[in-house]
N, C-alpha and C positions, 0 to 999 in steps of 0.2 A: 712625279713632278706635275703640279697642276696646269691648267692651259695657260693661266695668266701669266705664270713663271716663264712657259714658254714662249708665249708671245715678247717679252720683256727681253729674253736673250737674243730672240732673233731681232729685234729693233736694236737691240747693243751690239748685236752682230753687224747690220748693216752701216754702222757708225763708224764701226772700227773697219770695216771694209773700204770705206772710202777711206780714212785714215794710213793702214799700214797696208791695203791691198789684199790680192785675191790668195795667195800661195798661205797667208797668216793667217786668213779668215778659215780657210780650209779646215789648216791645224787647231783653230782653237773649237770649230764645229766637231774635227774626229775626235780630241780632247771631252768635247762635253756628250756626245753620243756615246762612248764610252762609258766615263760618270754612271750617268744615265741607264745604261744597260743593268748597272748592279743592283740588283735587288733581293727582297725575299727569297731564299730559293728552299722551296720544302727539301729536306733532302729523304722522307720517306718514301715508302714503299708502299705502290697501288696494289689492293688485293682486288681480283675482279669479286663481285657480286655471283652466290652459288645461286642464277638465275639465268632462264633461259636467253638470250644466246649461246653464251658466255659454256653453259654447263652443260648443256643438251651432246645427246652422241649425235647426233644425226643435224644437216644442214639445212630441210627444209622436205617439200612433198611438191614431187612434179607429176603434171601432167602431161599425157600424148599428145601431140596439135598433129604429127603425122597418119595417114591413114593406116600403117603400120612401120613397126622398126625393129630392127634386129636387137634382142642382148646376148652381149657377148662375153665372151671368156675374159678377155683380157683390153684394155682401150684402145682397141686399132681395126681398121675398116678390114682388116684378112685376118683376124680373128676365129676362130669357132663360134658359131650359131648357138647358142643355148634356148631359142626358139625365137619368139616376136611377141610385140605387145600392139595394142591396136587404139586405135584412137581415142581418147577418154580413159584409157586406163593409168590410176593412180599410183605411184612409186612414193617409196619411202626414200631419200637419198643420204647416203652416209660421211661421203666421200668426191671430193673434184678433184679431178688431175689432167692439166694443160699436155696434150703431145704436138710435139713437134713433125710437122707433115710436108711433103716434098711442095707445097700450095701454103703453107703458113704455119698456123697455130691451130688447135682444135681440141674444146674442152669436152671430157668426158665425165660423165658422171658412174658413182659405185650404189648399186640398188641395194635394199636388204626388206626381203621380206618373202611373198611365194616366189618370184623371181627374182633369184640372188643373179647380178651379172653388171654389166659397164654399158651404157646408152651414152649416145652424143647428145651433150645438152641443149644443141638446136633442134633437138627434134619434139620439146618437151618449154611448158611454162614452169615456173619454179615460185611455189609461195611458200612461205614461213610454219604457217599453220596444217594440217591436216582437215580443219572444218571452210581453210578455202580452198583446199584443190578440192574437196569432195565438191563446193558449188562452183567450180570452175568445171568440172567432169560433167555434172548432171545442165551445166547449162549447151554444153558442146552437145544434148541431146544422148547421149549414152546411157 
């Protein structure tokens, strides 16, 4: 419906508003917004694009911002230690997963590379690429 068309109902509209009142005017506005509503509707099927986001295994490449942090077994602050990582140091991430904590909410992340294991994602920046956490690392001076 072009604008003019609409400008034109609602001046017809406020015509008849003075005419038969506000309860009529309603109905014949739900009437035409209805109308209105039906349109084209594609009924296909989106294929995504085999391109990255979309296809990639992995979510992105964080960096350390803590001066070190535990990776652990499993995504929970009483976990097993499977060592620490230290500031600047770059992960591969595969994997998020929100736990629920007696204080809130708290996401973790799943590593995959020399240190396979789950980091808190506030302990880390998160870029897309690989060639910006390597300039996100070397700029933190590491």
């Amino acid at each position: 419906m072009t604008k003019t068309v609409k400008t034109v109902i609602v001046l017809f509209n406020m015509r008849i508003a003075l005419k038969y009142g506000f309860v009529q005017l309603s109905l014949l506005l739900c009437v035409i917004a209805l109308l209105s509503c039906r349109g084209n509707k594609d009924d296909g099927y989106i294929v995504p694009p085999e391109t990255a986001p979309l296809s990639r295994d992995y979510i992105g490449y964080g960096v350390i911002t803590d001066s070190f942090t535990h990776i652990t077994v499993d995504p929970s602050e009483e976990s097993i230690s499977l060592g620490y990582l230290r500031r600047g140091s770059l992960v591969r991430i595969v994997r998020r997963q929100i736990i629920k904590t007696d204080f809130g909410f708290q996401s973790w992340v799943l590593t995959d590379g020399a240190q396979n294991g789950w980091l808190r994602e506030d302990v880390m920046n998160i870029y897309s690429t690989e060639g910006q956490a390597r300039t996100a690392s070397e700029a933190m001076g590491n």
